[in-house]
C-alpha positions in Angstrom: 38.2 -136.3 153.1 38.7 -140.0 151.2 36.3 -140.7 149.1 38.2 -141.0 146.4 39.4 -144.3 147.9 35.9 -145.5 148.0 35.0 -144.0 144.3 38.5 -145.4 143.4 37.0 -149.4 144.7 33.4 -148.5 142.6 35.3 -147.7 139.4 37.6 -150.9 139.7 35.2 -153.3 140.2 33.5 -151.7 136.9 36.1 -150.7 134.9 37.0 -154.0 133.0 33.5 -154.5 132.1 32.8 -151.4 130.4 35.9 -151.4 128.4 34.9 -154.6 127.1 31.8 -153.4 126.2 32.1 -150.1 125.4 30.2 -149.3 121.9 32.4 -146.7 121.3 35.5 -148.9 120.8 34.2 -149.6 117.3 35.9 -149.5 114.1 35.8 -146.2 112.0 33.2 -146.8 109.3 33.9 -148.2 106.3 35.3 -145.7 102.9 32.8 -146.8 101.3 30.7 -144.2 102.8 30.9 -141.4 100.6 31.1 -138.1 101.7 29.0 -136.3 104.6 28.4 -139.8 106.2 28.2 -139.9 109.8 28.3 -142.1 112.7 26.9 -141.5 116.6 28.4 -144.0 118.6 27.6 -144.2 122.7 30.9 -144.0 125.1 30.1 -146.6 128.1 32.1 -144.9 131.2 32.2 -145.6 135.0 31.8 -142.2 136.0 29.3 -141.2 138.3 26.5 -140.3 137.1 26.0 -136.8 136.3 22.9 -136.8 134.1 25.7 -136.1 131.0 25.5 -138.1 127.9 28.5 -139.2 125.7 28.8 -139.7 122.3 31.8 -140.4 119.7 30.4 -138.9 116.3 32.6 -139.3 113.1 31.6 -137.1 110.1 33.3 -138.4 106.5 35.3 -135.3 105.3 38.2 -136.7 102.8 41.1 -134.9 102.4 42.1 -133.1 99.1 43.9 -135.4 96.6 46.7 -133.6 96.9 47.5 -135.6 100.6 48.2 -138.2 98.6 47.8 -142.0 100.0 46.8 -142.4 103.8 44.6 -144.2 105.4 40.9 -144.6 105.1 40.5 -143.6 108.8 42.0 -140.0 108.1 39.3 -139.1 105.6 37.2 -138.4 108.7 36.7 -136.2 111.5 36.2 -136.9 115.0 34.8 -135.7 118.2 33.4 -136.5 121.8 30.1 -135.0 122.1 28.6 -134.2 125.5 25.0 -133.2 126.3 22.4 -133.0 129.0 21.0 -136.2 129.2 17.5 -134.3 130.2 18.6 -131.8 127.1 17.2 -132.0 123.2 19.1 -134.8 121.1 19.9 -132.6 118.1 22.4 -130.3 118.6 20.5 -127.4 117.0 18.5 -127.0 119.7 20.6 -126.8 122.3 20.9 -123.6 124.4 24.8 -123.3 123.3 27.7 -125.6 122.1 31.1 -125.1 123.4 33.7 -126.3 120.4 37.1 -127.3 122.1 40.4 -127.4 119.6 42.9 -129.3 121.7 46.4 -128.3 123.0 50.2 -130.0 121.5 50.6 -133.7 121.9 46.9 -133.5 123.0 43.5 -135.6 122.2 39.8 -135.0 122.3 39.8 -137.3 125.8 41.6 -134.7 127.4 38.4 -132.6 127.8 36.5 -135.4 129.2 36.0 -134.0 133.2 35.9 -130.5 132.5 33.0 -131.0 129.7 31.4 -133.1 131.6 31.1 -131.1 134.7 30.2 -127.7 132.6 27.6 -129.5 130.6 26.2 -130.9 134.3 26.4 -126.9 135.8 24.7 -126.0 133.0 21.9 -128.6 133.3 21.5 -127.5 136.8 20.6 -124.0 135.7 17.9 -125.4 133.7 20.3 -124.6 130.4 20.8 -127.6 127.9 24.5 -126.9 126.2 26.7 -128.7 124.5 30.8 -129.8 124.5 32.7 -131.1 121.6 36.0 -131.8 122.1 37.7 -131.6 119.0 40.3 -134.7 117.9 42.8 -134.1 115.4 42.8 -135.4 111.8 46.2 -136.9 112.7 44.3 -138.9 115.5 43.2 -141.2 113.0 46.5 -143.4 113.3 46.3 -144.3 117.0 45.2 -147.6 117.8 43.2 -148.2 121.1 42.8 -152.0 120.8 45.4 -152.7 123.0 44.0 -150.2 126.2 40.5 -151.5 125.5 41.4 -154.9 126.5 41.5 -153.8 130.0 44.5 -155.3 130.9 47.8 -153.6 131.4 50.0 -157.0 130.4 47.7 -157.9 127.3 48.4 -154.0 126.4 52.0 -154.4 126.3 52.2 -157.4 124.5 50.2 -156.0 121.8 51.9 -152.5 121.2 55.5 -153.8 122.0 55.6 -157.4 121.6 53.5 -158.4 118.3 50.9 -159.9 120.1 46.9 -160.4 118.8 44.5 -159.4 120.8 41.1 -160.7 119.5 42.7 -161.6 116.2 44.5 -158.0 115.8 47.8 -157.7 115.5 49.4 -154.0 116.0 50.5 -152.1 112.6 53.6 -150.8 114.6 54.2 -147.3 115.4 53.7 -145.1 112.4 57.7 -143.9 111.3 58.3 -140.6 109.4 58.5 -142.7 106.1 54.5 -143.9 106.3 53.9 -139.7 107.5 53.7 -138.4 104.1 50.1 -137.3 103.9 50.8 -135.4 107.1 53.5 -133.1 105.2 50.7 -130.9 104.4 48.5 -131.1 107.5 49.3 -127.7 108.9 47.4 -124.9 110.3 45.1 -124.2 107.0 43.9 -127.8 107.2 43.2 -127.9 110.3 40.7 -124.8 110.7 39.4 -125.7 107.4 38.7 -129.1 109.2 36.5 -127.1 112.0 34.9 -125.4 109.5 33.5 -127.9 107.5 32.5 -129.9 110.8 30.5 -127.4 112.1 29.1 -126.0 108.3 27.9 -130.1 108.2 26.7 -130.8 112.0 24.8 -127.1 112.0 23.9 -126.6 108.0 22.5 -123.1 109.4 25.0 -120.0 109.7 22.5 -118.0 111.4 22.1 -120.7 114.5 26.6 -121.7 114.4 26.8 -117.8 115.0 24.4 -117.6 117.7 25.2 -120.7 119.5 28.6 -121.5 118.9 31.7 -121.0 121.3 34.3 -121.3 119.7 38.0 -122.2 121.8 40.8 -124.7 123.2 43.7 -125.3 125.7 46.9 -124.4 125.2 47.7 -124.4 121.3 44.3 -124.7 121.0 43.9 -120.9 121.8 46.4 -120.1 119.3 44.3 -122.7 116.5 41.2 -121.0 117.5 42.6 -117.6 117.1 43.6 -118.5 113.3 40.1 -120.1 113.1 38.8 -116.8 113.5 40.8 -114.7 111.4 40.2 -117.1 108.3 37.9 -116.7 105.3 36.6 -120.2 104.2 35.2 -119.2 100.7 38.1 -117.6 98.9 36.1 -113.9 99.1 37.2 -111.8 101.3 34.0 -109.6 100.9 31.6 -112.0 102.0 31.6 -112.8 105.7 29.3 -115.8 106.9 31.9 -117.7 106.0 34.5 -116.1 107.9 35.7 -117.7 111.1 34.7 -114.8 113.7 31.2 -115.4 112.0 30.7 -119.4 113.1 31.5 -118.3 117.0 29.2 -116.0 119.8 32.5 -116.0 121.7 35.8 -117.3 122.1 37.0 -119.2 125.5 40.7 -119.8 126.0 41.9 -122.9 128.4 45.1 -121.9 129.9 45.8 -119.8 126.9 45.0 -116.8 125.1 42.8 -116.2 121.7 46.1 -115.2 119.3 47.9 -116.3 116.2 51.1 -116.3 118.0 52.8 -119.1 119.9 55.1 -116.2 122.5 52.3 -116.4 124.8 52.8 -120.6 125.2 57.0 -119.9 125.4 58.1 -123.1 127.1 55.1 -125.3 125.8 57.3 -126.7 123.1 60.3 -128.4 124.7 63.7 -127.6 122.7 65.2 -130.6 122.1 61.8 -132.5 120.5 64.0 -132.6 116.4 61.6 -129.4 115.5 63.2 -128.0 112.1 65.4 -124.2 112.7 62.1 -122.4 111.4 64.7 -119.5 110.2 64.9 -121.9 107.1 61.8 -119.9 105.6 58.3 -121.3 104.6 59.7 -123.1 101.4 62.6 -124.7 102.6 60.8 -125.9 105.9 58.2 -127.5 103.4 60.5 -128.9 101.2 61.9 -130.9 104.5 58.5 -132.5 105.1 57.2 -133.6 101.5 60.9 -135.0 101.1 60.6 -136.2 104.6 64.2 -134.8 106.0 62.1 -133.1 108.4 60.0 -135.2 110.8 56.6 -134.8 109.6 55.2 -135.6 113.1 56.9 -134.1 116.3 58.5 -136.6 117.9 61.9 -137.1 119.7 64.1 -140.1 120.2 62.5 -140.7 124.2 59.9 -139.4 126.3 57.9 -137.9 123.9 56.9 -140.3 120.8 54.3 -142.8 119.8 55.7 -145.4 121.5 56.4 -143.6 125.2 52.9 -141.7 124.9 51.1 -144.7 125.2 52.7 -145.8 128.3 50.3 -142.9 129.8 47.3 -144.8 129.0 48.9 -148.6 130.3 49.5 -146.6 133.4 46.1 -145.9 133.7 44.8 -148.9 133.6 46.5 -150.2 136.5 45.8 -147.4 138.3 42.1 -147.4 136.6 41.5 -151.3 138.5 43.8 -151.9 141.3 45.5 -148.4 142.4 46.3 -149.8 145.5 47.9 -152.8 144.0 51.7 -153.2 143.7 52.5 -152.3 140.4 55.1 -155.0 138.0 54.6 -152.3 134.9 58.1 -151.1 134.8 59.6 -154.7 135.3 57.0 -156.2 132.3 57.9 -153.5 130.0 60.5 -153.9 127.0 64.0 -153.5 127.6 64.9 -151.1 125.0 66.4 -147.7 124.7 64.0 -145.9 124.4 61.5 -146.5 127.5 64.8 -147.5 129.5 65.9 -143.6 128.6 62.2 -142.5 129.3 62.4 -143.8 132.5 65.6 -142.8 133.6 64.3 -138.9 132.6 61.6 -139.5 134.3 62.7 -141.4 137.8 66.1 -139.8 138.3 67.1 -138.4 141.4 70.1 -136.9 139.8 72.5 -136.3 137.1 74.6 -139.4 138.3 71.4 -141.5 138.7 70.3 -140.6 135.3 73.6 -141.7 133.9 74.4 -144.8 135.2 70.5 -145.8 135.8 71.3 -147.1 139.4 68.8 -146.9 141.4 65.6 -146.8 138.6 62.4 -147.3 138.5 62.7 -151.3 138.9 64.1 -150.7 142.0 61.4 -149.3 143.8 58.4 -150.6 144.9 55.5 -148.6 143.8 51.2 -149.1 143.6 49.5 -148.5 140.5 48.6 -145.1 141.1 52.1 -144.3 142.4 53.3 -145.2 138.4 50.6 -143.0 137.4 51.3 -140.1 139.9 55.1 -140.3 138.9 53.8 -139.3 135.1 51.6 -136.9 135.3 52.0 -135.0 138.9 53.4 -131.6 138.8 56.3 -132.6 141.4 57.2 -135.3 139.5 57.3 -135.2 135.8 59.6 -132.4 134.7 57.7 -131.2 131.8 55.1 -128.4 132.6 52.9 -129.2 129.5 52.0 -132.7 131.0 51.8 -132.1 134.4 48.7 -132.2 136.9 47.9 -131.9 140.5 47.2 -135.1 141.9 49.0 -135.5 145.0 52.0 -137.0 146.3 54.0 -140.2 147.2 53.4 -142.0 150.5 54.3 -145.0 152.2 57.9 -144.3 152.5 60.7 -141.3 152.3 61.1 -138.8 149.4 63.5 -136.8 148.5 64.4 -134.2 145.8 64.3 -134.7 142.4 66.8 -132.8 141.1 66.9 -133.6 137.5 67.1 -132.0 135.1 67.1 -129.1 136.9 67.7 -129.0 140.7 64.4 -128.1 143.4 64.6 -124.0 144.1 67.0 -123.2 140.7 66.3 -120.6 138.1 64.8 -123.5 135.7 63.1 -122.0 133.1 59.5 -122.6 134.3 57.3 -122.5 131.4 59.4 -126.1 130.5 59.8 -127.8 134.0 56.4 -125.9 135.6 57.2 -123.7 139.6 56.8 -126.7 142.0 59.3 -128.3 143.4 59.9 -132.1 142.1 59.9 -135.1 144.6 60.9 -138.9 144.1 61.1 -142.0 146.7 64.2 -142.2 148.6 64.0 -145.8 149.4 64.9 -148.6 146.6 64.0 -152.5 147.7 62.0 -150.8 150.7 58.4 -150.1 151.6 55.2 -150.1 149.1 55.3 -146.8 147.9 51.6 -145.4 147.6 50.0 -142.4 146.0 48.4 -139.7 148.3 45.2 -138.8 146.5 44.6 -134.9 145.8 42.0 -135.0 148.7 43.6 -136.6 151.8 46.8 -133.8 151.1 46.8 -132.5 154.4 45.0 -134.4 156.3 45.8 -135.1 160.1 47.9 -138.2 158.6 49.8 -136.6 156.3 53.5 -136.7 156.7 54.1 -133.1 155.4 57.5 -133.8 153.1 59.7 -131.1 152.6 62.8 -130.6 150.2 65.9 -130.5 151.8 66.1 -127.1 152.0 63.0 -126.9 154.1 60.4 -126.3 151.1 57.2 -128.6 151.8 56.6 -130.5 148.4 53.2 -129.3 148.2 49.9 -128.4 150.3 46.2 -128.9 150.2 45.9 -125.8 148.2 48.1 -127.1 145.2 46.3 -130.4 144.9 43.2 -129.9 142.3 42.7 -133.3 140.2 41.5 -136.9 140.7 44.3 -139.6 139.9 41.0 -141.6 139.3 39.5 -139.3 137.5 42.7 -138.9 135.4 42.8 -142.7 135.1 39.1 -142.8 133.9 39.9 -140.1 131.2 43.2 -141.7 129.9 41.5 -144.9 129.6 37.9 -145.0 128.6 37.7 -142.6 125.8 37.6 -144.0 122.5 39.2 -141.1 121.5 43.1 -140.9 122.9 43.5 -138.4 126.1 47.1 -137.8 124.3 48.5 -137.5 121.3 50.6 -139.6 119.3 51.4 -137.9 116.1 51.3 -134.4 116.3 51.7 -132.9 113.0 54.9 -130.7 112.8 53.9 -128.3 110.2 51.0 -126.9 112.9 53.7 -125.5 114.2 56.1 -124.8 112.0 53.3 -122.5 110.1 52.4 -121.0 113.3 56.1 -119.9 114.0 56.1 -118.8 110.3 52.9 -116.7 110.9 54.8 -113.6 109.4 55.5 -115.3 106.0 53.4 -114.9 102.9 52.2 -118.4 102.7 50.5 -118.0 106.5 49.8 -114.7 106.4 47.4 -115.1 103.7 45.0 -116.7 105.6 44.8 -114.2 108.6 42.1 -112.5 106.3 40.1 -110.9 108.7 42.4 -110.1 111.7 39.6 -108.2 114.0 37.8 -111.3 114.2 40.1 -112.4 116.9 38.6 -109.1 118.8 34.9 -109.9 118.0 33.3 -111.6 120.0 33.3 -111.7 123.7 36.2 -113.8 125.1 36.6 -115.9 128.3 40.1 -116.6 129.2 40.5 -119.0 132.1 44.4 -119.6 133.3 46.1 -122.1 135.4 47.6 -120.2 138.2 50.9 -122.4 138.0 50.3 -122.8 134.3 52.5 -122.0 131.0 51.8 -118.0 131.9 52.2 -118.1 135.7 54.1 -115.1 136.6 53.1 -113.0 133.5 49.7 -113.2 133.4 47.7 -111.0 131.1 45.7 -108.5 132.9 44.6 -106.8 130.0 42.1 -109.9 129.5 41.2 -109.8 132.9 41.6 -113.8 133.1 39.7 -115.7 135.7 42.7 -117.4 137.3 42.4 -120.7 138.9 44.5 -120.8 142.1 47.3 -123.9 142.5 46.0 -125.5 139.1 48.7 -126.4 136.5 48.3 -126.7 132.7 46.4 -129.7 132.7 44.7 -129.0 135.6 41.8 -126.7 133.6 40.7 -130.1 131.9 41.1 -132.6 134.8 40.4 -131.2 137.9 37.9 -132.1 140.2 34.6 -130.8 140.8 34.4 -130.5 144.3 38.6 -128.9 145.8 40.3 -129.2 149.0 38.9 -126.4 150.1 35.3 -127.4 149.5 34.2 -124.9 146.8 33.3 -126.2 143.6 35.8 -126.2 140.8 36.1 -122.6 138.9 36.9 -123.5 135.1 33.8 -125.9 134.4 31.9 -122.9 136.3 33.3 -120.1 134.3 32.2 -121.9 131.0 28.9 -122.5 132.3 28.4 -119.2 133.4 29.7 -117.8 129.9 27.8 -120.4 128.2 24.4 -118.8 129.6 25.3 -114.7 129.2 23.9 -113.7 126.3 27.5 -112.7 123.5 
């Protein structure tokens, strides 16, 4: 198969326009707008059609005073809405609604292929349903002005060098100091955030509990299963309010429904500056509102505002010109903190890493090759961001064995089960990107590691690179996320403690309703999978893999999660 080469030449010759264009890439509404005020905004996108039609809607919700100063944006919440073009417009009359919290480090734009391609198996059935992919409040400090312009160089310049971009000049990555507000966003806020989005997008109880299913990906299971345990009007002994009460059902995303964070071990990386929760509840508070304690998760490289959005400049070389040779890691900065990214990430060894001879620079590399070297699951050494879309091509690879060497006993649920690959030649041939599709095929070169491992197979290869691309940059709504707030989680490791504990009100609601948990079967819980949920496991896929992959695998069936959701969309709960 190739025809993600020739979709790859459609959504080039397409993708500058739209993201010029785009509606959605409008400002937030003014705070003038008092309370309950909404906006509907279309998303413009080169994806093929599929009869599914995207929305950005922003509902005003302000914060309690007690936040304290932030910014106007923050007083609102956000979400990508998809919906059968053919379908009713208002989302009360649609057949279901599938509401989708999102994982760590993770934005509403992450959801963007596997909504799409439930809402369009739906749609096929002759059932209308919707997707909402949930953003966080946090979300609201991200700035897309610079992706938007369509132009990888222009993007740089404006997030690193100071540079206007139609008469905007980046506000700088937010540091803990202008965070305060987000010392209190935590795990109460942010199911009291659902709450009132779907109490003011579906007014009537009776419909939210008939309609609505209620889940997420990774930590998103874990939100959702708080979300459902919660009382939202302060008695106990009235239930329409309570959380299990605004769902049919429950769907987990490489997860499971819970209020525990042991079944994501390994999601969290250990050295991201996360406070020694053994402090206790009060002390671990007292660090953020006097901000000793970062207040967003964030550590000094690979994972902070400022390397995050490299994910998205990736992708819009690869978006345009994958086939181009790429000048991104040569136009970047020189600063320590993406010359330490990239050295994590394009290191052959411990020595390599060290001195920094041979990096990234050094190599000659397409577009997608950049963006297959940060997101593939035998490249980036991180299991939380990693994806199946192919492998290098065009020249030799060898092992990447940093920070942990191919066919060790790494700890898995950080660096993921597949072994990591990395070009072999610096200053040599154009280094290209296999596409998920063409592993395999008669022209494949069939790497193997050095100790006679093959690097992958057809099998292990689920997701687009230019479907990735697509969903990194043309949402409105960030496919990562830059400014996670840290008390999510430390109130979630904290579950046991008064303060959390006392919203866990009804703790059978996480056993209500009927529950569909889909996992990745090289995911966070490869190798201990829960039977007891009798999961529908999705062969070869990795974490991110149950949002990105494509509808149509190697093999030729069409792709399982999307299909599960449908399909559980349209049982009766």
């Amino acid at each position: 198969m190739n025809t993600s080469r020739s979709r790859g030449r459609t959504w080039r010759s397409a993708a500058l326009a739209v993201l010029l264009t785009s509606g959605a890439l409008t400002a937030a509404a003014p705070d003038a707008q008092g309370a309950g005020a909404r906006t509907e905004t279309p998303v413009a996108s080169t994806h093929p059609a599929d009869g599914v039609t995207e929305t950005t809607v922003r509902v005003k919700v302000p914060l309690p005073p007690s936040f304290g100063t932030r910014p106007a944006a923050c007083d609102w919440l956000s979400y990508l809405r998809y919906r059968s073009a053919g379908g009713p417009e208002a989302s009360a009359d649609a057949d279901r609604i599938l509401v989708a919290q999102p994982g760590i480090l993770e934005g509403a734009g992450a959801f963007d292929s596997v909504a799409r391609q439930t809402v369009a198996k739906a749609a096929a059935e002759g059932r209308h349903i919707e997707f909402w992919a949930l953003d966080r409040r946090s979300n609201c400090l991200e700035d897309r002005t610079g992706i938007a312009s369509g132009d990888q160089h222009t993007a740089v310049d404006y997030y690193y060098r100071g540079r206007a971009v139609d008469g905007r000049t980046f506000d700088g990555f937010a540091g803990n100091d202008r965070l305060g507000w987000m010392a209190k966003l935590g795990i109460e806020q942010t199911v009291r955030d659902e709450y009132d989005l779907l109490t003011r997008e579906l007014p009537d109880q009776a419909a939210r509990r008939e309609k609505v299913l209620c889940g997420g990906h990774s930590l998103g299971g874990v939100v959702t299963g708080f979300f459902a345990a919660a009382d939202f009007d302060g008695d106990p002994a009235t239930t329409a309010d309570a959380g299990q009460n605004q769902c049919a059902g429950y769907f987990a995303l490489d997860t499971t429904i819970s209020t525990s964070l042991a079944d994501l071990s390994g999601s969290i990386p250990d050295d991201t500056g996360l406070p020694d929760v053994g402090l206790g509840y009060a002390a671990v508070q007292a660090g953020l509102d006097t901000g000793v304690l970062p207040r967003s998760l964030s550590a000094p490289v690979l994972l902070n505002p400022a390397t995050m959005t490299l994910l998205a400049i990736a992708g819009v070389g690869a978006l345009q010109d994958p086939e181009g040779e790429a000048d991104l890691p040569s136009y970047l900065p020189s600063d320590v903190n993406i010359e330490a990214t990239n050295r994590f990430l394009f290191s052959e060894d411990t020595a390599t890493f060290l001195t920094g001879s041979p990096g990234v620079k050094d190599f000659r590399l397409t577009n997608a090759a950049v963006l297959g070297a940060l997101m593939d699951d035998n490249s980036v050494p991180l299991a939380f961001l990693q994806s199946s879309v192919g492998l290098f091509d065009g020249g030799p690879i060898t092992d990447k064995n940093f920070p942990a060497a191919n066919g060790s006993s790494q700890p898995t649920q950080l660096f993921g089960v597949e072994y990591k690959a990395i070009p072999a030649q610096p200053h040599g041939p154009l280094y290209t990107w296999r596409e998920y599709d063409r592993v395999g095929d008669a022209d494949d070169p069939g790497y193997r590691s050095a100790d006679g491992t093959p690097f992958t197979a057809a099998g292990k290869e689920v997701t687009d690179l230019q479907e990735l691309a697509r969903s990194l940059v043309e949402q409105p709504l960030d496919f990562t996320e830059q400014y996670f707030p840290t008390k999510l989680v430390t109130d979630i490791e904290l579950a046991t403690s008064p303060q959390v504990q006392r919203l866990l009100v009804h703790p059978e609601g996480l056993t209500a309703r009927p529950t569909l948990t889909v996992l990745a079967g090289d995911g966070l819980l490869a190798g201990r999978v829960p039977a007891d949920l009798h999961p529908v496991v999705a062969p070869g896929y990795q974490h991110l893999d149950v949002l990105t992959a494509a509808p149509v695998q190697n093999d030729g069936r069409p792709e399982p999660v999307s299909g599960s959701l449908a399909a559980f969309a349209r049982s009766p709960q």
